[in-house]
C-alpha positions as CSV (number, residue, x, y, z in Angstrom):
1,X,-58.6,128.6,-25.3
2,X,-62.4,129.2,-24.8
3,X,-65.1,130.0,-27.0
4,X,-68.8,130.9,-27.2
5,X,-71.4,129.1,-28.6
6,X,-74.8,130.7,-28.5
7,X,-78.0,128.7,-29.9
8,X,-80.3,132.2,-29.3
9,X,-84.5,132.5,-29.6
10,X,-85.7,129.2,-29.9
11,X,-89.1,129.6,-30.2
12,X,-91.4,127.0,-28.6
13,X,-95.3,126.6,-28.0
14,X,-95.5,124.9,-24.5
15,X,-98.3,124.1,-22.2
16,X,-96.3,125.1,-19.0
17,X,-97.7,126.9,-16.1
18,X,-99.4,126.3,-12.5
19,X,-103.1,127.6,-14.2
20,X,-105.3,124.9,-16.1
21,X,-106.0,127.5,-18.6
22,X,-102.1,127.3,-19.4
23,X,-102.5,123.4,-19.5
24,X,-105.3,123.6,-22.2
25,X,-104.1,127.0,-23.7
26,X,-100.2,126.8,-24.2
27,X,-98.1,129.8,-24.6
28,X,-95.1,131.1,-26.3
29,X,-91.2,130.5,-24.9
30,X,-87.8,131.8,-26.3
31,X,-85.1,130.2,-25.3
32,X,-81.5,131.3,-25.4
33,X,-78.8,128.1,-24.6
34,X,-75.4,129.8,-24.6
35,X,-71.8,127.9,-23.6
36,X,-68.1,128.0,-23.6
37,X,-66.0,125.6,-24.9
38,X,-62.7,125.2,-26.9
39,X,-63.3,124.9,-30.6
40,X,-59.9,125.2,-31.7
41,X,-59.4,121.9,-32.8
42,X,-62.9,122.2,-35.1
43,X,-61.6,126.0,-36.0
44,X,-58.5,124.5,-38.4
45,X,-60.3,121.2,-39.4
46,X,-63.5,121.9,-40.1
47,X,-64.7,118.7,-38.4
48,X,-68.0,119.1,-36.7
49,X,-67.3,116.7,-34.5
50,X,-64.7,118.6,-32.6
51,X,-67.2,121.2,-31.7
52,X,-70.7,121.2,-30.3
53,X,-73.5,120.7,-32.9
54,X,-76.5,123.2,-32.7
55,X,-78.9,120.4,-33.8
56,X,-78.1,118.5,-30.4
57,X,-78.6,121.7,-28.4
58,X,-81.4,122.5,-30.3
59,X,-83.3,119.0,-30.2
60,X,-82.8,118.4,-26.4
61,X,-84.4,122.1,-26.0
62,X,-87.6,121.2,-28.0
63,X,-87.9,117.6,-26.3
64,X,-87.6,119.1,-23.0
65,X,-90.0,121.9,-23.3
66,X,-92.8,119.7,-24.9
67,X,-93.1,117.5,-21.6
68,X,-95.2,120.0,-19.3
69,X,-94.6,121.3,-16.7
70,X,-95.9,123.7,-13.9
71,X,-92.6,125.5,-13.4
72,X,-90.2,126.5,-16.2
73,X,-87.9,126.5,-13.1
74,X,-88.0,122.8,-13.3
75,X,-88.4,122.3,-17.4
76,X,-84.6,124.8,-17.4
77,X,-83.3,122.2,-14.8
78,X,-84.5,119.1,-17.1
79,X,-82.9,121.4,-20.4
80,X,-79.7,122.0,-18.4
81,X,-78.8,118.6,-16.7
82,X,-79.4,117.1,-20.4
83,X,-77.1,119.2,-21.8
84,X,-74.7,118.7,-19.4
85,X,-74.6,115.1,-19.5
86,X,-75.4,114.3,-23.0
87,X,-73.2,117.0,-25.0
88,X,-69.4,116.9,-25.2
89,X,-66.8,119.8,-24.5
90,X,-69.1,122.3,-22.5
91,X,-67.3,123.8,-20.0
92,X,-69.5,126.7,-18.7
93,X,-73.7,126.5,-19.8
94,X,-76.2,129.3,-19.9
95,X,-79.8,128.6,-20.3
96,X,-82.8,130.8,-20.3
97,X,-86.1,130.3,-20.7
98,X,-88.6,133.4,-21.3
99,X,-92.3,132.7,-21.1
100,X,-94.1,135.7,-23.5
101,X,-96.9,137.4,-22.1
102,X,-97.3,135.3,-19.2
103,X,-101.2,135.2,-17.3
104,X,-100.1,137.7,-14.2
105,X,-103.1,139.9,-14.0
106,X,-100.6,142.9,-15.3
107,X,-99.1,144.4,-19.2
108,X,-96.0,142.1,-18.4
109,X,-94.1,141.5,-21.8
110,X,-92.3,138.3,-20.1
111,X,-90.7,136.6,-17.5
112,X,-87.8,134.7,-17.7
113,X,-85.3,132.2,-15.8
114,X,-81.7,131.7,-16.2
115,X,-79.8,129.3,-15.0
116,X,-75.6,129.0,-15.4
117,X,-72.9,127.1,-14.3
Protein backbone atom coordinates (compact mmCIF):
# COMPACT_ATOMS: atom_id res chain seq x y z
CA UNK A 1 0.00 0.00 0.00
CA UNK A 2 1.25 3.61 -0.44
CA UNK A 3 0.89 6.63 1.39
CA UNK A 4 1.64 10.39 1.41
CA UNK A 5 3.65 12.14 3.62
CA UNK A 6 3.86 15.91 3.12
CA UNK A 7 6.30 18.10 5.39
CA UNK A 8 4.67 21.55 3.50
CA UNK A 9 6.10 25.48 3.91
CA UNK A 10 9.19 25.31 5.62
CA UNK A 11 10.11 28.58 5.96
CA UNK A 12 13.86 29.43 5.68
CA UNK A 13 16.09 32.70 5.58
CA UNK A 14 18.91 31.71 3.05
CA UNK A 15 21.64 33.67 1.39
CA UNK A 16 21.23 31.89 -2.00
CA UNK A 17 21.50 33.55 -5.29
CA UNK A 18 24.10 34.33 -8.21
CA UNK A 19 23.92 38.45 -6.98
CA UNK A 20 26.34 39.52 -4.01
CA UNK A 21 23.56 41.52 -2.79
CA UNK A 22 21.70 38.04 -2.18
CA UNK A 23 25.10 36.78 -0.52
CA UNK A 24 25.08 39.76 2.05
CA UNK A 25 21.17 40.29 1.98
CA UNK A 26 19.51 36.75 2.25
CA UNK A 27 15.99 36.06 1.25
CA UNK A 28 13.03 34.10 2.11
CA UNK A 29 12.37 30.15 0.92
CA UNK A 30 9.35 27.80 1.39
CA UNK A 31 9.88 24.62 1.00
CA UNK A 32 7.39 21.80 0.36
CA UNK A 33 9.15 17.98 0.85
CA UNK A 34 6.35 15.58 -0.10
CA UNK A 35 6.80 11.37 -0.40
CA UNK A 36 5.11 8.13 -0.71
CA UNK A 37 5.71 5.41 1.35
CA UNK A 38 3.81 2.49 3.16
CA UNK A 39 2.95 3.37 6.62
CA UNK A 40 0.77 0.53 7.27
CA UNK A 41 2.83 -1.12 9.64
CA UNK A 42 3.17 2.50 11.86
CA UNK A 43 -0.81 2.89 11.01
CA UNK A 44 -1.86 -0.12 13.58
CA UNK A 45 1.21 0.23 15.95
CA UNK A 46 1.68 3.52 16.58
CA UNK A 47 5.52 3.05 16.43
CA UNK A 48 7.24 5.96 14.90
CA UNK A 49 9.76 4.11 13.73
CA UNK A 50 7.87 2.32 11.08
CA UNK A 51 7.14 5.49 9.44
CA UNK A 52 9.21 8.46 8.32
CA UNK A 53 9.77 11.14 11.07
CA UNK A 54 9.06 14.82 10.06
CA UNK A 55 11.89 16.02 12.34
CA UNK A 56 14.44 14.12 9.96
CA UNK A 57 12.78 15.61 6.89
CA UNK A 58 12.62 18.76 8.45
CA UNK A 59 16.38 19.02 9.94
CA UNK A 60 18.04 17.81 6.66
CA UNK A 61 15.88 20.71 4.90
CA UNK A 62 17.25 23.46 7.25
CA UNK A 63 21.01 22.11 7.20
CA UNK A 64 20.91 22.06 3.49
CA UNK A 65 19.51 25.34 2.83
CA UNK A 66 21.89 27.20 5.39
CA UNK A 67 25.05 26.18 3.25
CA UNK A 68 24.85 28.86 0.27
CA UNK A 69 24.57 28.45 -2.68
CA UNK A 70 24.22 30.29 -6.13
CA UNK A 71 21.55 27.95 -7.48
CA UNK A 72 18.60 26.53 -5.46
CA UNK A 73 18.86 24.09 -8.51
CA UNK A 74 21.90 22.71 -6.76
CA UNK A 75 20.80 23.42 -2.80
CA UNK A 76 17.17 21.02 -4.03
CA UNK A 77 19.74 18.39 -5.44
CA UNK A 78 21.90 18.49 -2.00
CA UNK A 79 18.10 18.42 -0.04
CA UNK A 80 17.02 15.50 -2.29
CA UNK A 81 20.07 13.10 -2.47
CA UNK A 82 20.04 13.46 1.43
CA UNK A 83 16.85 12.39 1.83
CA UNK A 84 17.19 9.71 -0.37
CA UNK A 85 20.04 8.16 1.24
CA UNK A 86 19.63 9.07 4.73
CA UNK A 87 15.75 8.36 5.38
CA UNK A 88 14.10 4.93 5.31
CA UNK A 89 10.97 3.71 3.43
CA UNK A 90 10.59 6.56 0.70
CA UNK A 91 9.63 5.29 -2.36
CA UNK A 92 8.74 8.26 -4.60
CA UNK A 93 10.18 12.08 -3.19
CA UNK A 94 8.98 15.50 -4.14
CA UNK A 95 10.95 18.56 -3.26
CA UNK A 96 10.36 22.14 -3.94
CA UNK A 97 12.04 24.96 -3.21
CA UNK A 98 10.31 28.57 -3.75
CA UNK A 99 12.50 31.67 -3.42
CA UNK A 100 9.87 34.81 -2.34
CA UNK A 101 10.25 37.79 -4.14
CA UNK A 102 13.25 36.95 -5.88
CA UNK A 103 15.73 40.18 -7.41
CA UNK A 104 14.48 39.91 -11.26
CA UNK A 105 13.94 43.44 -12.16
CA UNK A 106 10.01 42.59 -12.31
CA UNK A 107 6.62 42.37 -9.55
CA UNK A 108 7.41 38.48 -9.46
CA UNK A 109 5.84 36.88 -6.28
CA UNK A 110 8.32 33.85 -6.62
CA UNK A 111 10.09 31.28 -8.35
CA UNK A 112 10.35 27.99 -7.60
CA UNK A 113 12.02 24.45 -8.52
CA UNK A 114 10.79 21.01 -8.13
CA UNK A 115 12.36 18.19 -8.34
CA UNK A 116 10.71 14.27 -8.15
CA UNK A 117 11.55 11.00 -8.56
Amino acid sequence: MKHTIEVNGIKIYAFHGCLPEEERIGGHYKVDVSLQTDFSEAAISDELIKTVDYVDINKIVCEEMAVRSKLIEHVGHRIFTRIKKEVLFVDYLRIKIIKICPPINGDVENVAIIIEE
